[in-house]
TORVEX-869311 format. One line per 2 residues: number of its first residue (from 1); their letters; for each residue x, y, z of N, C-alpha, C. Coordinates in steps of 0.2 Angstrom, whole numbers, always signed. Atoms other than C-alpha are relative to their C-alpha. Layout:
N
NUM) A) X/Y/Z/X/Y/Z/X/Y/Z  ... .
end
This chain:
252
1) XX) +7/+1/-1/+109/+8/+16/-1/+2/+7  +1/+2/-6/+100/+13/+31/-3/-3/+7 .
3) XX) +1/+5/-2/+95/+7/+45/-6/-4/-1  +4/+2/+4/+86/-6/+36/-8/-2/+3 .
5) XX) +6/+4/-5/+74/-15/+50/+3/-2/+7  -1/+0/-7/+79/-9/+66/-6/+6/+0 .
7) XX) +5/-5/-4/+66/+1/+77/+1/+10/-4  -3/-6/+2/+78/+18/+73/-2/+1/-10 .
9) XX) +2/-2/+7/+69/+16/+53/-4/+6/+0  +5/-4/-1/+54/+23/+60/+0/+10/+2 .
11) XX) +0/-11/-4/+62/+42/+66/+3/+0/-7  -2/+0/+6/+71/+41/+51/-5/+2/-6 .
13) XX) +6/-4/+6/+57/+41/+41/-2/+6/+1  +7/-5/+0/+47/+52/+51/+5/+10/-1 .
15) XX) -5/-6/+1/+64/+66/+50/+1/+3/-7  +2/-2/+9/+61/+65/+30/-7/+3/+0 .
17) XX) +6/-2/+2/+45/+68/+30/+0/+9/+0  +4/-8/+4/+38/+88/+22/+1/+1/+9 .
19) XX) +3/-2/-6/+38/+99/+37/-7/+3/+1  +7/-3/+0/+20/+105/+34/-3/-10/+3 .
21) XX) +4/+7/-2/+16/+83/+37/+3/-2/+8  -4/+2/-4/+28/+79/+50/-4/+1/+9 .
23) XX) +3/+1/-8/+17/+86/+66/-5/-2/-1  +4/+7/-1/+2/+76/+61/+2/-4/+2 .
25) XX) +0/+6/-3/+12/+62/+66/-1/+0/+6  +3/+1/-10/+7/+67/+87/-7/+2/+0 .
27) XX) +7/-6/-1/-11/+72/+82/-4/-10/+4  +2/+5/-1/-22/+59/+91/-4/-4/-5 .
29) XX) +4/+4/+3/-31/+47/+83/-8/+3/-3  +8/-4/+2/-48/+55/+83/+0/+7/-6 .
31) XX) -1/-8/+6/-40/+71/+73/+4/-4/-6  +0/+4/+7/-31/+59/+61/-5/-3/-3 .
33) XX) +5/+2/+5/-46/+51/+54/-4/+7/-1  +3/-7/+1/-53/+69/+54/+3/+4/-8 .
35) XX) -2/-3/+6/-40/+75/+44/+2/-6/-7  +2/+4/+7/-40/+59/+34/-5/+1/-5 .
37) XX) +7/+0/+7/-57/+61/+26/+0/+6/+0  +1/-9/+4/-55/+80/+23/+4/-2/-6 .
39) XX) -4/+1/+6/-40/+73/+11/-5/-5/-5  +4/+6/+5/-52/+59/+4/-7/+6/-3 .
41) XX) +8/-4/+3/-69/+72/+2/+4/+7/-6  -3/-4/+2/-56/+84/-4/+1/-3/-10 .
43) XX) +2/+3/+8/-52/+71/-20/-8/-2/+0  +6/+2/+3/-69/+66/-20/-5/+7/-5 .
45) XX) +2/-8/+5/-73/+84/-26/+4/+2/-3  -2/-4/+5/-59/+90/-35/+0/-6/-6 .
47) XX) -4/+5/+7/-56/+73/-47/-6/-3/-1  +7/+1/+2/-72/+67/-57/+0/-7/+0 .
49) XX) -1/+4/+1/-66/+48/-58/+5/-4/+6  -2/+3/-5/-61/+39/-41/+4/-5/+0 .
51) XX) -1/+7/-3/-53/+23/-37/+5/+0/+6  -3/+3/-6/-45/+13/-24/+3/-6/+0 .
53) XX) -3/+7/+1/-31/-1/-23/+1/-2/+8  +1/+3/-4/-35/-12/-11/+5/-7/-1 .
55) XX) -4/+3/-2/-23/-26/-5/+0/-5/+2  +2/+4/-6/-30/-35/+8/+5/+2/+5 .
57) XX) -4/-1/-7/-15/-29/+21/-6/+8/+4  +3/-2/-4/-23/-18/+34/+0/+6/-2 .
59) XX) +0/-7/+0/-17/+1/+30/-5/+0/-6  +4/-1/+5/-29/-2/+12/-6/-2/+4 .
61) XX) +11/+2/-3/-45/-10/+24/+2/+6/+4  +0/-6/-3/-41/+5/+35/-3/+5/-4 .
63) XX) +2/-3/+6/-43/+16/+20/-6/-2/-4  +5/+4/+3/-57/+6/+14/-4/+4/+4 .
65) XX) +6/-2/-5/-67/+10/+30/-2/+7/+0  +1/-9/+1/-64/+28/+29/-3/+2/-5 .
67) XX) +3/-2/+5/-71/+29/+12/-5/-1/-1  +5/+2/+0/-84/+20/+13/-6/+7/+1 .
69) XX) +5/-4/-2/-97/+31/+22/+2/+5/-5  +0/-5/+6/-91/+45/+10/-1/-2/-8 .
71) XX) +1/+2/+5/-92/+35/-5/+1/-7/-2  +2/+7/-2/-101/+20/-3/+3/-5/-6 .
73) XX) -1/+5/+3/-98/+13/-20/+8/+2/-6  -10/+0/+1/-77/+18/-23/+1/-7/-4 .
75) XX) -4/+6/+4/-71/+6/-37/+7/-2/+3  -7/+3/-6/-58/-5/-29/+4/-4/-5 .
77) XX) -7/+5/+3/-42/-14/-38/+4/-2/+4  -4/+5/-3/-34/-28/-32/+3/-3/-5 .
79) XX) -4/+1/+3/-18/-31/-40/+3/-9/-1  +1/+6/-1/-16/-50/-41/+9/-1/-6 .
81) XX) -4/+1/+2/+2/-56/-44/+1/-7/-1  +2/+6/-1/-3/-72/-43/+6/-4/+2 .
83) XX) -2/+3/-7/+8/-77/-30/+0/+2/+8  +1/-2/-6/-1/-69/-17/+0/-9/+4 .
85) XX) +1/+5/-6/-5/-80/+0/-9/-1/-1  +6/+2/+2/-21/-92/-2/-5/+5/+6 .
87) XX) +5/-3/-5/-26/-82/+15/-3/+8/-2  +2/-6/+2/-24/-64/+7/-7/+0/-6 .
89) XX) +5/+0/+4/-37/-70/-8/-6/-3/+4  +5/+2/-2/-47/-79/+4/-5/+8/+4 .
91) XX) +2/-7/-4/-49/-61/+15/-3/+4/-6  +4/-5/+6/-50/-48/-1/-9/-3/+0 .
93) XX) +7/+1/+3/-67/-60/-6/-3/+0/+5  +4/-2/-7/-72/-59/+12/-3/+7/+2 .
95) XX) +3/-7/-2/-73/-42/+14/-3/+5/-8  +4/+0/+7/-79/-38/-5/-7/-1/+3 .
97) XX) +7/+1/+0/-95/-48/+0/-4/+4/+5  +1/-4/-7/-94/-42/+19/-1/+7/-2 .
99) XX) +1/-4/-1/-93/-26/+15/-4/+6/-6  +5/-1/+5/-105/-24/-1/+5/+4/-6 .
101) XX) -3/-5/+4/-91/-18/-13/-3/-4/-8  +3/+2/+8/-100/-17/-32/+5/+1/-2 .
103) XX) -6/-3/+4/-86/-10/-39/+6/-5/+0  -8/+3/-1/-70/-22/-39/+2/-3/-5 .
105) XX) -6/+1/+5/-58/-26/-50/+4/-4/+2  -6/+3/+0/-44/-40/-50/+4/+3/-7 .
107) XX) -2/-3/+8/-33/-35/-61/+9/-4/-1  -5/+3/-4/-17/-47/-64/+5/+1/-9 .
109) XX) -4/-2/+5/-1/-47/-79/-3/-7/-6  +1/+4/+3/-4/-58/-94/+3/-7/-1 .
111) XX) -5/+3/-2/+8/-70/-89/+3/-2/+6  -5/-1/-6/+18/-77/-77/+7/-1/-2 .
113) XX) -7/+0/+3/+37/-72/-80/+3/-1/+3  -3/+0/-9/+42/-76/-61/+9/-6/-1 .
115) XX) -8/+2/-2/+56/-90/-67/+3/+1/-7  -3/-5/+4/+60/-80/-83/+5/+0/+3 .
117) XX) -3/-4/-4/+65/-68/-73/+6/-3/+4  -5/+4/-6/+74/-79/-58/+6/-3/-7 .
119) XX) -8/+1/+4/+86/-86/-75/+4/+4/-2  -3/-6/+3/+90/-70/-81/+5/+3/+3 .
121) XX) -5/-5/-4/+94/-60/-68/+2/-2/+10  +2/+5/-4/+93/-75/-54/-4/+5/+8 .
123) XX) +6/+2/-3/+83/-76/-39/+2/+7/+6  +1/-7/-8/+78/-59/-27/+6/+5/-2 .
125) XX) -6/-4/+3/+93/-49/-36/-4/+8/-1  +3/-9/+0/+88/-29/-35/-3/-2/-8 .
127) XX) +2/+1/+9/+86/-34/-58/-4/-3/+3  +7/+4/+0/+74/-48/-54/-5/+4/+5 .
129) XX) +5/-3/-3/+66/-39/-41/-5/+6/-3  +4/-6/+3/+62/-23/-51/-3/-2/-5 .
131) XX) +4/+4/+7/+58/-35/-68/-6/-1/+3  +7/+3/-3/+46/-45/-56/-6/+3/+2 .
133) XX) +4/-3/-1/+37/-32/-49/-3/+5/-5  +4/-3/+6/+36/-21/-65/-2/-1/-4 .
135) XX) +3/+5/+5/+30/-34/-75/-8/-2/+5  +6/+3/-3/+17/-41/-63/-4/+2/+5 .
137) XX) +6/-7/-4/+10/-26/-50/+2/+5/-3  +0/-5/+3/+16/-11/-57/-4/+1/-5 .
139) XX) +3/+0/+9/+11/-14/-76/-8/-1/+1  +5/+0/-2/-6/-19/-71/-4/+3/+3 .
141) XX) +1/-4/-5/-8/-9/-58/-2/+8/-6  -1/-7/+8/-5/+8/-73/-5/-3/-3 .
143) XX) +3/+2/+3/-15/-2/-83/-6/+2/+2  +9/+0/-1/-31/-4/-76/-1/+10/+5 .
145) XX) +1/-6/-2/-29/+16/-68/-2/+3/-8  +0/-3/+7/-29/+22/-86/-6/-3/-5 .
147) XX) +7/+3/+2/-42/+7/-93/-7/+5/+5  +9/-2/-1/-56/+14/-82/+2/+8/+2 .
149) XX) +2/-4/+3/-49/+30/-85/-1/+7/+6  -2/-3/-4/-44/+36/-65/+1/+6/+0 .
151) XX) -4/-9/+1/-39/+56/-65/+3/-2/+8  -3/-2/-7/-36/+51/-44/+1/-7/+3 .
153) XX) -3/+8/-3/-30/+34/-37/+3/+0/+10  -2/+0/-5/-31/+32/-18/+2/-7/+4 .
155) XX) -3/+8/-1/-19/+19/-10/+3/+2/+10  -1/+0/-5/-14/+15/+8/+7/+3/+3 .
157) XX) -7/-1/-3/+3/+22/+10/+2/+3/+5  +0/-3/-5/+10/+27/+24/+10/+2/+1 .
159) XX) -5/-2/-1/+27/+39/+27/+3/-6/+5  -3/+3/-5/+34/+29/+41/+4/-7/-1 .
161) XX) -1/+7/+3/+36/+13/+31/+8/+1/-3  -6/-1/+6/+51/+20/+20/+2/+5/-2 .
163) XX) -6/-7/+1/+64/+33/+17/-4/+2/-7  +2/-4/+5/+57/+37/-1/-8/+1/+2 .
165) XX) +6/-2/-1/+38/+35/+4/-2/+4/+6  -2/-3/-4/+44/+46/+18/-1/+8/-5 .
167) XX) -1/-7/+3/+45/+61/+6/-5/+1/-5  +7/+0/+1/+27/+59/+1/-5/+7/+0 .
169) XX) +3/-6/+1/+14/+74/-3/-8/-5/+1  +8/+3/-2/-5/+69/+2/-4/+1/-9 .
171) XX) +3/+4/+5/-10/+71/-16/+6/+2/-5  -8/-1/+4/+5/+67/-28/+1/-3/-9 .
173) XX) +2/+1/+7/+6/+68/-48/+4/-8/-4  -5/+5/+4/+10/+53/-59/-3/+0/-6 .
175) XX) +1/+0/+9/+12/+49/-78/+0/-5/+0  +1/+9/+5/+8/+34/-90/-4/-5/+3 .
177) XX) +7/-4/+2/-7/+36/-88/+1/+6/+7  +1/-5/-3/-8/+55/-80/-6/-2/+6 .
179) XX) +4/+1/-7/-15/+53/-60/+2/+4/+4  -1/-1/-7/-16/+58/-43/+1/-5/+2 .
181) XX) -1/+4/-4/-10/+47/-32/-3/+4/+7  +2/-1/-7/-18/+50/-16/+0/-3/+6 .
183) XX) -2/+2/-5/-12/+47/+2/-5/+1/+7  +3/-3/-7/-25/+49/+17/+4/-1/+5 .
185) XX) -5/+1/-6/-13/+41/+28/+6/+0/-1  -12/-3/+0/+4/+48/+24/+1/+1/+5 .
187) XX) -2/-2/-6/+4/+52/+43/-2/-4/+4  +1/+6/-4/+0/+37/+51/+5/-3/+3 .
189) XX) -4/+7/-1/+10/+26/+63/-4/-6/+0  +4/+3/-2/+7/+11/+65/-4/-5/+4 .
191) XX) +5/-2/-6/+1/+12/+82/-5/+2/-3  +5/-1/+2/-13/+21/+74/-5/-4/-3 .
193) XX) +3/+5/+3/-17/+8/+61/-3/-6/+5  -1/+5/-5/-16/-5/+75/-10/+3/+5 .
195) XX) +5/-2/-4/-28/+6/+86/-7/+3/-3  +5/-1/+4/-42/+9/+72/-3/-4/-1 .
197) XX) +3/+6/-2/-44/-8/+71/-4/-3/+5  +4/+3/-5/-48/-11/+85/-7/+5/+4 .
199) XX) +6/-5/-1/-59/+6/+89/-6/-5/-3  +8/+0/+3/-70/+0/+76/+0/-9/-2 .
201) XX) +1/+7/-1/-68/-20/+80/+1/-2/-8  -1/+3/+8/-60/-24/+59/+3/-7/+2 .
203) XX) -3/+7/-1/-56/-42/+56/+6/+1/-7  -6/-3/+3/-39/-40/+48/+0/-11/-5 .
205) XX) -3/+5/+4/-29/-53/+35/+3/-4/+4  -3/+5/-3/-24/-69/+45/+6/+0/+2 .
207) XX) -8/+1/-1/-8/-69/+40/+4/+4/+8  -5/-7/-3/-3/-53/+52/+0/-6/+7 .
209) XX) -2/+3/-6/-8/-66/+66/+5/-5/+3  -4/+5/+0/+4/-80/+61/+8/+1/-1 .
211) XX) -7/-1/-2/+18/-69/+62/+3/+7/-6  -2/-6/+4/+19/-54/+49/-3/+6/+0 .
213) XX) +0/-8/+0/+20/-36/+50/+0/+4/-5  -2/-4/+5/+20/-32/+33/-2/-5/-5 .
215) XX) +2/+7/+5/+11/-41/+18/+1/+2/-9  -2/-1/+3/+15/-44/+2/-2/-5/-7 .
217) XX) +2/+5/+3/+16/-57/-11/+6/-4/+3  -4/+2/-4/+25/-73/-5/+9/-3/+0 .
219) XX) -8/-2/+3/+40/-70/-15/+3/+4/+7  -2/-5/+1/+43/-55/-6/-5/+2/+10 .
221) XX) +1/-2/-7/+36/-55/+13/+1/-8/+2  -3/+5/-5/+41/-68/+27/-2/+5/+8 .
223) XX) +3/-2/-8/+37/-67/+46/+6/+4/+2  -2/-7/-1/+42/-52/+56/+1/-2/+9 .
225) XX) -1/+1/-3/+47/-61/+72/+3/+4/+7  -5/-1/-4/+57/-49/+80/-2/+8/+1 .
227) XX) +4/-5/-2/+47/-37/+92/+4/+8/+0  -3/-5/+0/+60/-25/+90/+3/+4/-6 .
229) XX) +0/-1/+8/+61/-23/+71/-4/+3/-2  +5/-4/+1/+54/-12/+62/-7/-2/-4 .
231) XX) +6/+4/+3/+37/-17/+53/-1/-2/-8  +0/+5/+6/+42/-19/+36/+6/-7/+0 .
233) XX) -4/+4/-1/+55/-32/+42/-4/-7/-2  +4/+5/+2/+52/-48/+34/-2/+1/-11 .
235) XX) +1/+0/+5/+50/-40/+17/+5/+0/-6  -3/+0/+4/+67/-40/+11/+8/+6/-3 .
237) XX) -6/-5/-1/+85/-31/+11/-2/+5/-8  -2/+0/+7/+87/-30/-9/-8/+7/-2 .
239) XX) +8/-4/+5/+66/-25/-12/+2/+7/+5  -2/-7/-4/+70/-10/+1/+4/+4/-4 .
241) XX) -4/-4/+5/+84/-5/-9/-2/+5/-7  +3/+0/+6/+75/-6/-25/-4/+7/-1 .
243) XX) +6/-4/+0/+61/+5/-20/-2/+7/-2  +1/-6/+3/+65/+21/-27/+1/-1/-9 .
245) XX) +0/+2/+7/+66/+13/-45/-7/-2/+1  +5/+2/+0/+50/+4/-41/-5/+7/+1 .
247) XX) +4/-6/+0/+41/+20/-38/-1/+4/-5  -1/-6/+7/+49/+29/-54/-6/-3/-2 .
249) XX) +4/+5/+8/+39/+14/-64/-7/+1/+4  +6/+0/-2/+25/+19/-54/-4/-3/+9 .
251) XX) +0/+3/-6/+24/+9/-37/-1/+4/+5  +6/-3/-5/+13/+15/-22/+7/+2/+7 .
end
């Protein structure tokens, strides 16, 4: 593995990353949101059918922001595993009302299979890990992109986060149901994220102030204590591992 959640992740990612992406990560601030919403007006025009999965963690309200002005009324899914944090459901419906979203969508599995799973293939195990999440945000997730019948799906991801989501393309194809996945912020650190917030004064998800750098469902996120770690720390050795399987099935 490497290095999982030390500082040294972030060069790592950013060494995988396409060489046509890799020099936006120095462009200032003002020229990444520049070249963000060219990628965002870009699908707004080639793909006839929009949406947007929103989260409540910060890189999705960032990406919310930026779309907004371009397309006020962006259909928005939130994945609901139903074992998010009472703070992240409290925030989603905050900024839904706060910020006049008509469009929105919960959208969750039919089921909860959480201690199935933990007897099967027992607790946080790479098997439970990948059952859990592709039964419960993945499967959903596909679902509702194919229900309302998406052709372009844009989600917060950001290269730096992770060696597979390091090797990312700004608009990237997927199947079962046939999409774009699109990235405006594939070139983000999260310095950047950090300093957009605060440019345009966003009220973020609580939780980031009580100790996490990285948010999740409460399976699968814990506080990120350690100023020297890198910012997915807190989420998990095994789910890190996993994450190129989780991707196959669909995963952002």
């Amino acid at each position: 593995m490497l290095e999982t959640f030390t500082k040294d992740r972030t060069k790592i990612c950013e060494d995988l990353m396409r060489p046509e992406i890799r020099p936006l990560l120095d462009l200032p601030l003002d020229k990444k949101i520049e070249k963000s919403k060219e990628i965002i007006k870009e699908a707004l025009e080639k793909y006839s059918k929009v949406g947007l999965g929103f989260s409540g963690g910060t890189d999705s309200l960032v990406l919310l922001h930026l779309v907004k002005p371009l397309k006020h009324n962006i259909p928005c899914v939130f994945i609901v595993t139903q074992h998010e944090f009472p703070e992240t459901y409290g925030f989603v419906n905050k900024v839904v009302l706060g910020w006049d979203i008509k469009d929105y969508q919960k959208v969750r599995a039919d089921e909860v299979r959480t201690e199935e799973f933990k007897k099967k293939f027992g607790y946080k195990t790479p098997e439970f890990t990948v059952a859990y999440d592709g039964y419960h945000k993945i499967a959903p997730m596909m679902k509702a992109i194919g229900d309302r019948g998406f052709d372009a799906f844009l989600v917060g991801l950001r290269g730096v986060e992770h060696e597979e989501r390091a090797k990312e393309t700004f608009f990237s194809q997927r199947k079962n149901p046939d999409h774009i996945r699109v990235h405006p912020l594939l070139f983000w650190r999260q310095s950047d994220i950090l300093e957009y917030v605060k440019k345009f004064n966003l009220e973020c998800n609580p939780l980031y102030a009580k100790g996490y750098t990285s948010l999740g469902c409460t399976i699968f996120s814990e506080k990120n204590t350690d100023p020297n770690a890198h910012e997915r720390a807190g989420r998990g050795v095994v789910r890190e591992e996993v994450m190129a399987k989780l991707r196959e099935l669909g995963y952002t």
